[in-house]
Structures are given as structure tokens and as C-alpha cells.
N, C-alpha and C positions, 0 to 999 in steps of 0.2 A: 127256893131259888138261892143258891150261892152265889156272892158278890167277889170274884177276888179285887185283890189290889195293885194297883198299876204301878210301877215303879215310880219313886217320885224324880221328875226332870230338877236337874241342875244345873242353872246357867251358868255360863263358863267364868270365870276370874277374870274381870277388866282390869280388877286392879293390880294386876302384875305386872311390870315395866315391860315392854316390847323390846328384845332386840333389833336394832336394824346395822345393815352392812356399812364399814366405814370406809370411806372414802381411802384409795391408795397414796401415799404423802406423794407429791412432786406430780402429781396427771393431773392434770388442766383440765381433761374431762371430768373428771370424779368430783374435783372441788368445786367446779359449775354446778353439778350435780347437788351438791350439799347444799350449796347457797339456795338452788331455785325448791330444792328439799324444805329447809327452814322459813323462806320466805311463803312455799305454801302451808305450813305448819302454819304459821302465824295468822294468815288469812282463813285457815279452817277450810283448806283444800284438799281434807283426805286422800281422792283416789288422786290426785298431785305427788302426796308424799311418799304415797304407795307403787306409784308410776317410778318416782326415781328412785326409793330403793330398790327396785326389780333390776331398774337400768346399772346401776352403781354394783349390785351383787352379780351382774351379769356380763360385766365391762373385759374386755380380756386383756391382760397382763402379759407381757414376757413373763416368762419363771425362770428364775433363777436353775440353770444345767440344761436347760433344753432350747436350740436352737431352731 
């Protein structure tokens, strides 16, 4: 009987800094967003901070040329 061998699993790199989306200067909304961002950070509210980066990279902007 042959045994092969299974590939060995590697778990991913936590220790890599996450980026996450920053808030737009001057919208009221984004920087609510950031506060209630870091206030969940601090409490150890994950899916909280996971909640508003979604919200904050998802936020819509004028753009600059297009009206």
C-alpha cells in the first residue's frame, strides 16, 4: 500500500496589518463612521468594525468631472 502525501495546510498571515478604507475629509458621514469604527475597535466589536468599513468604502461621493 502507498501512502502519498497531502499537501501541508498553511494558515493565513494575521500578522499583516489590514488595510481598511479612510474616511473622506469634510463628510459627516464617514467621520461618524470612523468614530463609531474605533469606539468598536476598542470594545472588541469586530463584526462592528467590519460593518463600517463596508459602510465607509461604500459611501458615495460626488467625483470630481462628473455631474
Amino acid at each position: 500500500m502507498t501512502v502519498r502525501e497531502q499537501p501541508a495546510m498553511v494558515p493565513a498571515d494575521d500578522s499583516a496589518p489590514k488595510l481598511e478604507p479612510v474616511p473622506v475629509p469634510d463628510c459627516d458621514v464617514c467621520e461618524l463612521l470612523a468614530k463609531d469604527r474605533e469606539a468598536a475597535r476598542a470594545s472588541g466589536h469586530t463584526l462592528t468594525v467590519r460593518s463600517c468599513n463596508a459602510v465607509i468604502a461604500g459611501h458615495p461621493h460626488k467625483r470630481k468631472g462628473r455631474q
